[in-house]
C-alpha positions as CSV (number, residue, x, y, z in Angstrom):
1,X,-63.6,7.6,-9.7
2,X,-63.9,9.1,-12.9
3,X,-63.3,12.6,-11.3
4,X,-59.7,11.4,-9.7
5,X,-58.4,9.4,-13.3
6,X,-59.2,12.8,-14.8
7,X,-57.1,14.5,-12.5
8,X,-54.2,11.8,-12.3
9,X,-53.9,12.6,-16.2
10,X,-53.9,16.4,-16.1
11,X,-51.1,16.0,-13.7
12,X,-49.1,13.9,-15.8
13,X,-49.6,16.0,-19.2
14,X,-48.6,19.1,-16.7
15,X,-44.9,17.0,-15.8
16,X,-44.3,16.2,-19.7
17,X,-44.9,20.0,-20.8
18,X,-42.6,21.1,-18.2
19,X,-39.7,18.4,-19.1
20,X,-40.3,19.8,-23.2
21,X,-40.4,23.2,-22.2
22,X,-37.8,23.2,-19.2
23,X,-35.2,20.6,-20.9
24,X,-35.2,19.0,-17.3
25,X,-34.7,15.1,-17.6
26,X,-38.2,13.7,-16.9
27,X,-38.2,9.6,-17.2
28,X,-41.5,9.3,-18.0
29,X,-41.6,6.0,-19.8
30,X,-43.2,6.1,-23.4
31,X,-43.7,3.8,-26.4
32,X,-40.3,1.6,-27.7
33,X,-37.7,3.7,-29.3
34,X,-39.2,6.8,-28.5
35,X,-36.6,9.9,-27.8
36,X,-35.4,10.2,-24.1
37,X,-34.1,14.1,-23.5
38,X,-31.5,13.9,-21.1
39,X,-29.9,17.6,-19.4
40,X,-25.9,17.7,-20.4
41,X,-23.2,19.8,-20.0
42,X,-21.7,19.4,-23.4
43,X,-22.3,17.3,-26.8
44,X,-21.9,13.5,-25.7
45,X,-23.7,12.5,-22.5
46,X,-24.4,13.2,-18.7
47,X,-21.5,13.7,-16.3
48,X,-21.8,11.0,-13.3
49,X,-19.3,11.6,-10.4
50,X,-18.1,8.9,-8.7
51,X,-19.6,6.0,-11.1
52,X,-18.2,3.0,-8.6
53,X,-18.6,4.7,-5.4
54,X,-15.3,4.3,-4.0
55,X,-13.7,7.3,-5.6
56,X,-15.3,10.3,-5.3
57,X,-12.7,12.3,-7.0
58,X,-13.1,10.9,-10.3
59,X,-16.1,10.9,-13.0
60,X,-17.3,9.9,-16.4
61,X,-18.9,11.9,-19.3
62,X,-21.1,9.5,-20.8
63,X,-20.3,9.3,-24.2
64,X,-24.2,9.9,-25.0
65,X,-24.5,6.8,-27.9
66,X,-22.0,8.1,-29.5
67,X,-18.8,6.4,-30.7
68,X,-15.8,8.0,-29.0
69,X,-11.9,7.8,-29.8
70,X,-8.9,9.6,-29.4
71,X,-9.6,11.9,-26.3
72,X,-7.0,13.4,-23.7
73,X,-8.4,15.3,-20.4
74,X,-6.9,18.1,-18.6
75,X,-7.8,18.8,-15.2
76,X,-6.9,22.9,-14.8
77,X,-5.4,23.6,-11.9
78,X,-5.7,25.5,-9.0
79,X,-3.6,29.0,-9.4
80,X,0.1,27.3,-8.4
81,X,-0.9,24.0,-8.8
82,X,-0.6,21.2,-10.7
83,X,-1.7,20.4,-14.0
84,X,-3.1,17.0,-14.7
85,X,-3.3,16.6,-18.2
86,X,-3.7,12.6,-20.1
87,X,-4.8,10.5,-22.9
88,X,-7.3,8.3,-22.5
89,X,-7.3,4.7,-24.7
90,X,-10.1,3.8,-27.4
91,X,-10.3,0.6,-25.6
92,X,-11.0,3.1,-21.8
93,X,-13.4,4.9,-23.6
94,X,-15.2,2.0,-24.6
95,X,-14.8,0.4,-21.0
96,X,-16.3,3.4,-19.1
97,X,-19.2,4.1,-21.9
98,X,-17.5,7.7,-22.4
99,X,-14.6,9.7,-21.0
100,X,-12.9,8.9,-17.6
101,X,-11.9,12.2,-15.4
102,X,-9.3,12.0,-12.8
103,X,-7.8,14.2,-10.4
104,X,-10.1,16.6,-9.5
105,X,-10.1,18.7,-6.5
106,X,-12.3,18.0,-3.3
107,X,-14.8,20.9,-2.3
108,X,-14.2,22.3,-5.3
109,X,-16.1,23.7,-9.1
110,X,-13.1,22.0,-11.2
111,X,-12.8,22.9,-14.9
112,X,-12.3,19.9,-17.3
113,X,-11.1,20.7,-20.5
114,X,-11.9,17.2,-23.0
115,X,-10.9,16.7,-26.7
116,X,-12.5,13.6,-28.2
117,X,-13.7,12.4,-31.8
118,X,-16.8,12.1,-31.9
119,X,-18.5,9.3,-34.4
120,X,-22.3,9.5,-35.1
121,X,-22.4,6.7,-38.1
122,X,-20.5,8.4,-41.6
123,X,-20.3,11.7,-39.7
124,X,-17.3,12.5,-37.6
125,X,-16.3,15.3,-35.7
126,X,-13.7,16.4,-33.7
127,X,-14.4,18.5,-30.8
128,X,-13.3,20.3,-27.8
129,X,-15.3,21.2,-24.5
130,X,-15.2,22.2,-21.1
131,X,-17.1,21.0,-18.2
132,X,-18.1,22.2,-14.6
133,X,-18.1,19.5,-12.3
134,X,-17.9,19.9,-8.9
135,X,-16.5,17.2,-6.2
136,X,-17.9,16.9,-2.7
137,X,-15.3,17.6,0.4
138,X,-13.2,14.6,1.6
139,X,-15.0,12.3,3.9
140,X,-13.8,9.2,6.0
141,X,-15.6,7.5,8.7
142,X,-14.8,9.3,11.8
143,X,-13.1,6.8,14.6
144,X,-14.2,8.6,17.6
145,X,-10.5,8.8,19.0
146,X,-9.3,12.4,19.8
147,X,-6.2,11.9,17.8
148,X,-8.4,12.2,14.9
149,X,-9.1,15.9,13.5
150,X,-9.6,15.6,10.1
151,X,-10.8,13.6,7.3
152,X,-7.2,13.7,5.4
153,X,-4.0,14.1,6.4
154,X,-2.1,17.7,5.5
155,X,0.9,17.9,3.6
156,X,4.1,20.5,3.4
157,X,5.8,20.7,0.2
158,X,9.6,21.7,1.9
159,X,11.7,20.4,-1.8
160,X,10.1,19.9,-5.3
161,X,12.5,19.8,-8.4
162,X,11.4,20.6,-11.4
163,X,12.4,17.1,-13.4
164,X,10.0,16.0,-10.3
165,X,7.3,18.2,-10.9
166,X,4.7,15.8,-13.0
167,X,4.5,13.6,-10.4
168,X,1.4,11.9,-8.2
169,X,1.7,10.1,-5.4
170,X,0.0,7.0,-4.2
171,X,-0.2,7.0,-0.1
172,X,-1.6,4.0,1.8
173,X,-2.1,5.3,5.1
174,X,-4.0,4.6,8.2
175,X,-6.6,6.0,10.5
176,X,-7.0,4.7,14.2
177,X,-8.4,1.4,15.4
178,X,-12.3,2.1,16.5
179,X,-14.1,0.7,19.3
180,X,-15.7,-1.1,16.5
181,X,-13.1,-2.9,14.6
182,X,-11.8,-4.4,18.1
183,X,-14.9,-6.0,17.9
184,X,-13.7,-8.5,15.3
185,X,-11.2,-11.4,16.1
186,X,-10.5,-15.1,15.6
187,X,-11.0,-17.8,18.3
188,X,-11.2,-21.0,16.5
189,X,-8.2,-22.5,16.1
190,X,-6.5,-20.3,18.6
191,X,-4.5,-17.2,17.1
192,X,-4.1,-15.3,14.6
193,X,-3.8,-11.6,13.3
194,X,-7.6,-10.4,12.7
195,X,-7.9,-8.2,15.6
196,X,-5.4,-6.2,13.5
197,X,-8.2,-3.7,12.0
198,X,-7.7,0.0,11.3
199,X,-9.8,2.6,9.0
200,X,-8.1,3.1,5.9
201,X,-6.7,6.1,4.4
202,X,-5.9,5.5,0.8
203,X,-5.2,8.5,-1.7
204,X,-3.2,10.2,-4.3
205,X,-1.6,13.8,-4.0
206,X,0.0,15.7,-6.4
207,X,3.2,17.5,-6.2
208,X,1.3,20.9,-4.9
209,X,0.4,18.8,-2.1
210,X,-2.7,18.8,-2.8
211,X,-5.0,15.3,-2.9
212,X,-6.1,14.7,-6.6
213,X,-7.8,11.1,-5.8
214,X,-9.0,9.3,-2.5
215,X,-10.8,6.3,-1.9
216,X,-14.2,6.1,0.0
217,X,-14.1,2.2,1.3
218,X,-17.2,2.2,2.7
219,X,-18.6,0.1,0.0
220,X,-16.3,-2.7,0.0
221,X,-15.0,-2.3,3.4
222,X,-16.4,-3.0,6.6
223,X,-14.9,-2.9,10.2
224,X,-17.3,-5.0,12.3
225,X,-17.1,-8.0,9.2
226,X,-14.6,-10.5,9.9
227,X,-14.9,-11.2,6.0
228,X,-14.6,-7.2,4.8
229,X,-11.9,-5.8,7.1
230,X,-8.7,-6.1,8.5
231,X,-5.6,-3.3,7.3
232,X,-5.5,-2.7,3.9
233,X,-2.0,-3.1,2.7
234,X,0.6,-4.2,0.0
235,X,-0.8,-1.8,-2.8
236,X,1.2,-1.9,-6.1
237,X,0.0,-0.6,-9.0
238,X,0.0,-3.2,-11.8
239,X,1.2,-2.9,-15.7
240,X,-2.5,-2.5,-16.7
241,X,-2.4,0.5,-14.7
242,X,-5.2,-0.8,-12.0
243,X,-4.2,-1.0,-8.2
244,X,-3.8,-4.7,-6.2
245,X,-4.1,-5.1,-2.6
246,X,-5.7,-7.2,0.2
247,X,-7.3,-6.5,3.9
248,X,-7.8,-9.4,6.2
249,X,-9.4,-12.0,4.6
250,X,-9.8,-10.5,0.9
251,X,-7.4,-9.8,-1.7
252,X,-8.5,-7.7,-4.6
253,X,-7.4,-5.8,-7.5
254,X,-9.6,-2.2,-8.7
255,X,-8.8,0.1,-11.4
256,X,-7.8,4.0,-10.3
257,X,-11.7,4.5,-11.4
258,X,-12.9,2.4,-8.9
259,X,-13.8,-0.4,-11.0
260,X,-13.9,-3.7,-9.6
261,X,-11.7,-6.3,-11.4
262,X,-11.7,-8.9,-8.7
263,X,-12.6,-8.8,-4.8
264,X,-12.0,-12.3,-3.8
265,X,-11.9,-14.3,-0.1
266,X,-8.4,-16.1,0.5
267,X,-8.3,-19.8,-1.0
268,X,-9.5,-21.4,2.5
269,X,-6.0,-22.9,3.3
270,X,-5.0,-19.3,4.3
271,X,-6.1,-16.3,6.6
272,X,-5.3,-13.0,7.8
273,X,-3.6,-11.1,4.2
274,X,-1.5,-7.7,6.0
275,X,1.4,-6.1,4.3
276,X,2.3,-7.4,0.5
277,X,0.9,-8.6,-2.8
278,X,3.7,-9.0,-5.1
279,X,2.7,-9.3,-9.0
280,X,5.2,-11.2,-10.5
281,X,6.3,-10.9,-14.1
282,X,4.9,-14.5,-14.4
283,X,1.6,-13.6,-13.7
284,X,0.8,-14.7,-10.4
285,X,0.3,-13.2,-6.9
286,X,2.3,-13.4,-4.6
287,X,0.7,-12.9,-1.2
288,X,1.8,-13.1,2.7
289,X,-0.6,-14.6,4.3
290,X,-0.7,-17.3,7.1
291,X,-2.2,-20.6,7.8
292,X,-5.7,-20.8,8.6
293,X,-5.1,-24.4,10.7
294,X,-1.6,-25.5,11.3
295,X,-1.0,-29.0,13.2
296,X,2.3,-27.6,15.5
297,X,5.3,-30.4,15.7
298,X,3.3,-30.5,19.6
299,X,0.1,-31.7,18.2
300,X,-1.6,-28.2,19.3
301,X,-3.6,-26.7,16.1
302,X,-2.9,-22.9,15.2
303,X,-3.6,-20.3,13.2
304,X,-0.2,-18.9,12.3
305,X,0.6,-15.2,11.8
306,X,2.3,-13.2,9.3
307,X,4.5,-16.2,8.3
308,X,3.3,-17.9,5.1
309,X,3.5,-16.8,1.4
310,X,0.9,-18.4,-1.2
311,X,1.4,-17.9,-4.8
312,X,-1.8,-17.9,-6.4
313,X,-2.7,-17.5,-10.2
314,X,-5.2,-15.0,-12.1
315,X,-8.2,-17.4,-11.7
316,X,-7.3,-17.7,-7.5
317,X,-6.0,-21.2,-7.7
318,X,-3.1,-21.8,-5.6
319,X,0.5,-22.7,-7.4
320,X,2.7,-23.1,-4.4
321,X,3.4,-22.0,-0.7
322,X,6.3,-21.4,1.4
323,X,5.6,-22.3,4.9
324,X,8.2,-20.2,6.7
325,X,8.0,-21.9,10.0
326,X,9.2,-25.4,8.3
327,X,11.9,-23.3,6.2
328,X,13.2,-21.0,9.1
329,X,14.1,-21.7,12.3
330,X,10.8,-20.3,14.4
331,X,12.4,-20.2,17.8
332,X,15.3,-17.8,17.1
333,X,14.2,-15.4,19.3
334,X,17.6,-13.1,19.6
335,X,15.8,-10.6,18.1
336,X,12.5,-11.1,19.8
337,X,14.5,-10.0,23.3
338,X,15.6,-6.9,21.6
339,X,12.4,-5.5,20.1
340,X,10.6,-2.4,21.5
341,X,7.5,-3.9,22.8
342,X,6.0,-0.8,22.9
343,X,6.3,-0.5,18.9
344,X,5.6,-4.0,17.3
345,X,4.6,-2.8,13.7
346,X,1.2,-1.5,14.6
347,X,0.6,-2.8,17.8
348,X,1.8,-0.1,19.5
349,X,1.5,0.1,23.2
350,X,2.7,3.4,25.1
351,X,2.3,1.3,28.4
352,X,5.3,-0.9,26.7
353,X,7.8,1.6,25.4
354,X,11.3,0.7,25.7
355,X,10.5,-2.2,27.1
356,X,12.2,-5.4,26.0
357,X,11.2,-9.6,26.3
358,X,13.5,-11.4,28.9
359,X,14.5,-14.7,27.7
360,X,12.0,-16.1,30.8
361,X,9.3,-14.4,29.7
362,X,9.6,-15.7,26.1
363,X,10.4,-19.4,27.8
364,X,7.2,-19.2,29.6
365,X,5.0,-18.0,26.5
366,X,6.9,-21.0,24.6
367,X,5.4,-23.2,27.1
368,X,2.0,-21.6,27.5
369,X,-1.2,-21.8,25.1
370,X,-0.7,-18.3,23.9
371,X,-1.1,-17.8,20.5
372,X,-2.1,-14.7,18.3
373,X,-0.4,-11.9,17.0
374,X,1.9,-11.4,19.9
375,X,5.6,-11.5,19.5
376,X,7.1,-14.7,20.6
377,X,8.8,-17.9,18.8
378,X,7.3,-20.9,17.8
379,X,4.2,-21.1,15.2
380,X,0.8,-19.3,15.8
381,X,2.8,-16.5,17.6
382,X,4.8,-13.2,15.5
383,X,7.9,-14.7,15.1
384,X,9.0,-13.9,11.9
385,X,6.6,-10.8,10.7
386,X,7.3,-10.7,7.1
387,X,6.3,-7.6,5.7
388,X,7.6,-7.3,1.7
389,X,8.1,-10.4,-0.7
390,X,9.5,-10.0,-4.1
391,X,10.1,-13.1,-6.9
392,X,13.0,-13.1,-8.5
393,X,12.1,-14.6,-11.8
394,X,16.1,-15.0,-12.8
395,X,16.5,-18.0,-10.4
396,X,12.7,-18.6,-9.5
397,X,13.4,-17.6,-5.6
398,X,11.5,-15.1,-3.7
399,X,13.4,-12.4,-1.1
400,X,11.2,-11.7,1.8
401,X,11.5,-8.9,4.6
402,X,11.5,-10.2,8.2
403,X,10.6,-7.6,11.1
404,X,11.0,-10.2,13.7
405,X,14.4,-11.6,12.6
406,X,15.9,-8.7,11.1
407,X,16.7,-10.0,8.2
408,X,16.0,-10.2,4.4
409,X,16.0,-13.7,3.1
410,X,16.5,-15.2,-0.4
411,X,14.5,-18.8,-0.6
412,X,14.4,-21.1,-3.2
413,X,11.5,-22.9,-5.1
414,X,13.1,-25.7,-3.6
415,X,12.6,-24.2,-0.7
416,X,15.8,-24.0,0.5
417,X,17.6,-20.8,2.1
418,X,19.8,-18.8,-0.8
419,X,21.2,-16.2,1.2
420,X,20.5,-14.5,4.7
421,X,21.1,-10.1,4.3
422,X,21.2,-9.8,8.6
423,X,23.1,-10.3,11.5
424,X,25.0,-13.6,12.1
425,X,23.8,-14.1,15.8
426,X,21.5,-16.9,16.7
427,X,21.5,-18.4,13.5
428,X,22.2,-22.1,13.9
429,X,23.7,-24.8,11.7
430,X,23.1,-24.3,7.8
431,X,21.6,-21.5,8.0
432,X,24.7,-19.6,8.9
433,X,26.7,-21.1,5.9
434,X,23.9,-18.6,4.3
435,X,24.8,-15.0,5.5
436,X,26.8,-13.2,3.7
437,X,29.7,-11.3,4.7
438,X,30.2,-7.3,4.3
439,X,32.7,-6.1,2.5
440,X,34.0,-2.6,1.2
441,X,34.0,-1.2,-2.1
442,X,37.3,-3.0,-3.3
443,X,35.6,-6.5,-2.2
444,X,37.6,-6.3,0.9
445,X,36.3,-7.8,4.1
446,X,34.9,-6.0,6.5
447,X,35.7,-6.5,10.4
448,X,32.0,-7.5,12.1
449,X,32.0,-8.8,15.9
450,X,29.0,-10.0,16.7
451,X,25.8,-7.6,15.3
452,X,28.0,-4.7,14.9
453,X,30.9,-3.9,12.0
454,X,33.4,-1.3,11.7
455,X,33.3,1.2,8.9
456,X,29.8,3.2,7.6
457,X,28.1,-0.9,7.0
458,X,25.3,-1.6,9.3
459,X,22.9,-4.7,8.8
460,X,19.2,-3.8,8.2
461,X,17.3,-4.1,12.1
462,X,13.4,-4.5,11.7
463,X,13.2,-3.5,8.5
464,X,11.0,-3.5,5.6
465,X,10.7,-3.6,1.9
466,X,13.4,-5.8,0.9
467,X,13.2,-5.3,-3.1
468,X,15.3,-6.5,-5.7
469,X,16.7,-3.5,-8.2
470,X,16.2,-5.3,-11.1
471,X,17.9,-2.8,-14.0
472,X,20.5,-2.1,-11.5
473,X,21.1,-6.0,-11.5
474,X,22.7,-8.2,-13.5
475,X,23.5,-12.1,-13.2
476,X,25.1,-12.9,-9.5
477,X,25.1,-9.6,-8.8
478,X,21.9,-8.1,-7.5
479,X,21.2,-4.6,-5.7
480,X,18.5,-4.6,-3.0
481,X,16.9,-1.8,-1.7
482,X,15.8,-1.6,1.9
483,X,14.1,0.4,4.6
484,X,16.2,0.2,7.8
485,X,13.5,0.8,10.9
486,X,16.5,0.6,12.9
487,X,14.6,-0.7,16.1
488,X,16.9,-3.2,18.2
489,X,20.1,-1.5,16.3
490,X,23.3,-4.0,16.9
491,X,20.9,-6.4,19.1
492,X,20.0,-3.4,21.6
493,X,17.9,-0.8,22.9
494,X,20.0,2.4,23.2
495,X,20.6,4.3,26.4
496,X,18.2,7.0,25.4
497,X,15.2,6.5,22.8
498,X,16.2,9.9,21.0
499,X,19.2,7.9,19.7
500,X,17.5,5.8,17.5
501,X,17.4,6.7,13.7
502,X,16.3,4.3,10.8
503,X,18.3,4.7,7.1
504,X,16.9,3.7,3.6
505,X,19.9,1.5,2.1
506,X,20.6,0.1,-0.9
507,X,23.2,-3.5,-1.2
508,X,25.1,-5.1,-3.9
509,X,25.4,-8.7,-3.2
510,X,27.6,-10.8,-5.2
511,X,25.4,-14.2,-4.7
512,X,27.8,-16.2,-6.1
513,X,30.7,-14.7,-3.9
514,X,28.1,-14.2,-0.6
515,X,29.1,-11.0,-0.1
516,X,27.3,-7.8,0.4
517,X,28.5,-4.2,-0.1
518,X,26.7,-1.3,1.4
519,X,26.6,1.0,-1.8
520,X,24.1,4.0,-0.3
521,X,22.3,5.5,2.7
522,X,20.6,8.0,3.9
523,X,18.6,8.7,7.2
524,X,21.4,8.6,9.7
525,X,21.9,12.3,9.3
526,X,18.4,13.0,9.7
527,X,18.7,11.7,13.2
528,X,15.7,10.3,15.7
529,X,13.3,13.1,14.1
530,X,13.5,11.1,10.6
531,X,13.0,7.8,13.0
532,X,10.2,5.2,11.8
533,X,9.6,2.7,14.6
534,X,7.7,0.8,12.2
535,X,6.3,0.8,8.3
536,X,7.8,2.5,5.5
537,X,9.1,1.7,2.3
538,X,12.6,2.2,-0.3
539,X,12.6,1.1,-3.9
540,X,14.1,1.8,-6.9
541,X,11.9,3.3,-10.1
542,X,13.0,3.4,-13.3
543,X,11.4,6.0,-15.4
544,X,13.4,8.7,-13.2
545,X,16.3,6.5,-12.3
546,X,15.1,7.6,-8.7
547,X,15.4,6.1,-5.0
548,X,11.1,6.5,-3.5
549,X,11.6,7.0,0.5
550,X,8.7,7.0,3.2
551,X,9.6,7.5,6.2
552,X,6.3,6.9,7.3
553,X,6.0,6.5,11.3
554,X,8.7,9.5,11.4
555,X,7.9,12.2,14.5
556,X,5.6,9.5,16.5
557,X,6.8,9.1,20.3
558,X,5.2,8.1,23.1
559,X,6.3,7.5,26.8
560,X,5.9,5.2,29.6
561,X,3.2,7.2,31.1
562,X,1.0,6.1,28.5
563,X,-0.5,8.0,25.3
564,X,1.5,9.7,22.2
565,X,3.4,12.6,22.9
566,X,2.6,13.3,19.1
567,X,1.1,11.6,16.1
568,X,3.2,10.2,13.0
569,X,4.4,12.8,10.6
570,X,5.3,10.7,7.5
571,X,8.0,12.1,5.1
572,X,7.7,11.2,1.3
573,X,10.9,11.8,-0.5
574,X,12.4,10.7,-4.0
575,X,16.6,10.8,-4.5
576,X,18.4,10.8,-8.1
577,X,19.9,7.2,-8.7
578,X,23.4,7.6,-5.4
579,X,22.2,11.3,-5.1
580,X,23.4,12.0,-1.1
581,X,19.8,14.9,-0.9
582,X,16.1,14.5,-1.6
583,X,15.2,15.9,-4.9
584,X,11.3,15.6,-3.4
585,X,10.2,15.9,0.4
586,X,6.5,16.4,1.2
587,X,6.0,16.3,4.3
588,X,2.5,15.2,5.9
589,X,1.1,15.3,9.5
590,X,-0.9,14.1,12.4
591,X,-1.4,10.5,10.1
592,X,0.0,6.6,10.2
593,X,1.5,5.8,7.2
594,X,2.4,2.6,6.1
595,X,3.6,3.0,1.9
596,X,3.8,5.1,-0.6
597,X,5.0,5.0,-4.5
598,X,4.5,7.0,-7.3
599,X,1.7,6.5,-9.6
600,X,1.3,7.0,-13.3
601,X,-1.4,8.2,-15.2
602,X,-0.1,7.0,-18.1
603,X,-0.6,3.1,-17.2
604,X,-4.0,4.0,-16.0
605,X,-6.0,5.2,-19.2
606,X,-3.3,4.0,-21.7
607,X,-3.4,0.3,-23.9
């Protein structure tokens, strides 16, 4: 015994001479406020990459017990790439414990160039340092679908400007729907969307093309959970510079660090969160969501899909809802007979392409127990599919984006309908009091007959993103910016699918008047090959007086046959404020997006 205690000790003097000598961080415990030796790069603290595991492309150098202040980062490029270069806030760097780095390149030894003052009681210093840090490859979960052959999408860079140069880019994209995530759906009440479940492809790429930022979900997401999945959607990146979003059941806010701020379920009087979170200048959330149990006017309890907005404060306590199917009528279905059934937002089905709903096929679902996220009228089926909602805090309403009615739609708190931007047919009694008429640039009226007018003014057909410009607008007047899929154009399928095309637009309605004016387009030149059956996004930013286009399902066809003829090849694009050309286009392939936005550096690390 005495023989094998000697031996455990000689083995541990041997470890602490070799941490002394070697300067290799050996924890070895030791007596209270005795000196710990830790191996750094530089003159503060260690360097941990990826510190909250869901961004592998970022790190922090700990600032060591030191007091830091005052430090900028600059990522140095590749050779013809872009430089990311930021300040980072006193209040960041005492958030982190040290100095946040962003942007750095996968697979890569990246060179990070810090200047920080540092305080060590009376004594301060201002330094300057660089640091080797190297970032693993790109890794997503692999879906085991053939379509799959990478971990991240490619990009082209085909236009860059130079006033466009400083950009990044915030993508929300998709990967395919696993064998695993169909495994997940609701059954009690009937319905509902949750079966909708796809791997998420969520990153930020620079103006090189070059990804700068991704997120790795695995920690907070979860395919075969009916609590952690579902399609993560609606991202917005908030004043505080931190992103919002939701999946399924969750809706959640993280900083770009991957910090968690909140991860929260949906208050229990709502299920199935897909496509927007709205932050409102009041403070609150708004969210599309559905009803986790609706009693229908039949006495047949539902979950309803995509057709409900909550509005829900900073502590998750619910403010108010707009139930859609008691504010809308949910059995116009003139739209429903038009759609693409082989393209219903994601649900697509080659089998079903170019295929439309008879009106006695949607009679008979009416009359059947078939609910779930299938397109057909009546609550706890897809009958409205909003997929944007916006508040309009000048008159407290909220404009919503419907897919399934073609229209965007201007409700009060009152709950009462404003205004309808969309075709006149099918709409019955007041509601048709609500659409507004199209006219020209002098505020004459323009001849419509039916879903088609004459002239370059079109309504909007499955669209989305229906977002108020608000330093465009200005009292009654109010410019809306929209993405026109263009599915179902003038309450039709075309002779030939290559005729389809889908347009970002931008409106001027005069609400008081309850007119509309068609001020700009674009996309209707770029023909089918621009075509996005379904996603995308067009809004309005300020700090470049710009127009932000994604085309994001653009290049995906399919036949009858069955299978894609080839994947989605999203275009990202950015316009000067009525420019007719693209000041940006990046081009990316073999990927599903749904949005993109720029993102700014300067809202992430700044106070």
């Amino acid at each position: 015994m005495m023989k094998l205690k000697k031996t455990v000790v000689s083995i541990a003097v041997a470890l602490a001479t070799m941490a002394l000598t070697s300067g290799s961080a050996f924890a070895l415990g030791g007596a209270s406020g005795a000196k710990l030796d830790y191996k750094v790069q530089g003159k503060i603290g260690e360097v941990v990459v990826n510190p909250y595991e869901i961004a592998p492309l970022t790190a922090v150098i700990r600032n060591g017990g030191y007091v830091l202040k005052d430090a900028q980062v600059r990522i140095v490029p590749k050779k013809g790439g872009q430089e990311i270069k930021y300040s980072v806030s006193n209040q960041h760097l005492m958030t982190y414990g040290g100095i946040p780095v962003f942007g750095m390149y996968p697979d890569y030894l990246n060179t990070v160039e810090v200047e920080y003052t540092r305080v060590d009681g009376s004594k301060v210093e201002k330094l300057n340092e660089d640091y080797k840090i190297y970032a693993a490859p790109v890794y997503t979960d692999p879906t085991g679908l053939s379509g799959q052959k990478s971990s991240m999408f490619e990009t082209k860079v085909n236009k860059m400007s130079p006033e466009f140069s400083d950009r990044l880019y915030l993508v929300n994209n998709f990967l395919g729907k696993s064998g695993k995530g169909t495994r997940v759906l609701w059954n009690n009440p009937t319905g509902g969307a949750l079966e909708w479940n796809y791997h998420p492809l969520n990153a930020v790429i620079d103006t090189s093309g070059d990804v700068r930022w991704y997120m790795f979900a695995q920690p907070i997401f979860d395919l075969g959970s009916i609590y952690n999945a579902g399609v993560m959607m609606g991202f917005r990146q908030n004043p505080d510079g931190a992103l919002s979003w939701g999946f399924g059941q969750r809706y959640v806010k993280y900083d770009i660090m991957g910090r968690e701020i909140f991860n929260r379920r949906l208050p229990d009087n709502y299920n199935d969160f897909s496509h927007s979170m709205y932050l409102s200048p009041n403070g609150n959330y708004f969210l599309r969501v559905a009803s986790s149990n609706y009693k229908r006017p039949d006495g047949k309890n539902v979950r309803t899909v995509r057709d409900v907005i909550a509005e829900i404060d900073q502590s998750g306590v619910v403010i108010d809802e707009w139930r859609l199917f008691e504010i809308l009528d949910p059995y116009r279905d003139v739209v429903l007979k038009t759609l693409d059934q082989g393209a219903v937002c994601l649900n697509i089905d080659p089998d079903a392409a170019g295929k439309t709903a008879t009106a006695e096929e949607l009679a008979m679902m009416d009359s059947s127990d078939q609910f779930g996220d299938i397109v057909g009228s009546g609550a706890g089926r897809n009958w409205v599919h909003v997929n944007s909602v916006y508040h309009d805090t000048e008159d407290d309403s909220i404009i919503i984006s419907s897919r399934h009615q073609s229209a965007s739609i201007k409700i009060g708190r009152d709950k009462k309908v404003k205004w309808i931007l969309g075709s006149p047919e099918g709409w019955k009694g007041e509601f048709q009091k609500a659409i507004l008429t199209p006219v020209d640039a002098n505020g004459k009226k323009i001849k419509c007959e039916n879903s088609t007018c004459e002239g370059d003014f079109d309504w909007t057909w499955t669209q989305h993103t229906s977002f108020k410009i608000d330093s465009k607008s200005k009292g009654d007047i109010l410019y809306l910016s929209v993405f026109d899929n263009g599915d179902g154009r003038g309450m039709e399928q075309p002779a030939m699918p290559s005729m389809k095309y889908s347009r970002a637009v931008v409106y001027k309605i005069d609400q008081k008047n309850m007119t509309v004016q068609q001020v700009w387009e674009y996309g209707k030149e770029r023909g089918n090959n621009w075509y996005s059956p379904v996603t995308s996004l067009t809004e309005y930013h300020t700090d470049k007086d710009s127009i932000f286009v994604y085309s994001a399902t653009a290049g995906a066809s399919y036949n009858v046959s069955g299978g894609f003829t080839s994947a989605p090849n999203p275009y990202l694009m950015e316009f000067k404020w009525g420019a007719k050309e693209p000041s940006v286009e990046i081009q990316l392939s073999n990927t599903t997006g749904y949005q993109a936005m720029p993102f700014s550096l300067k809202k992430a690390f700044s106070k």
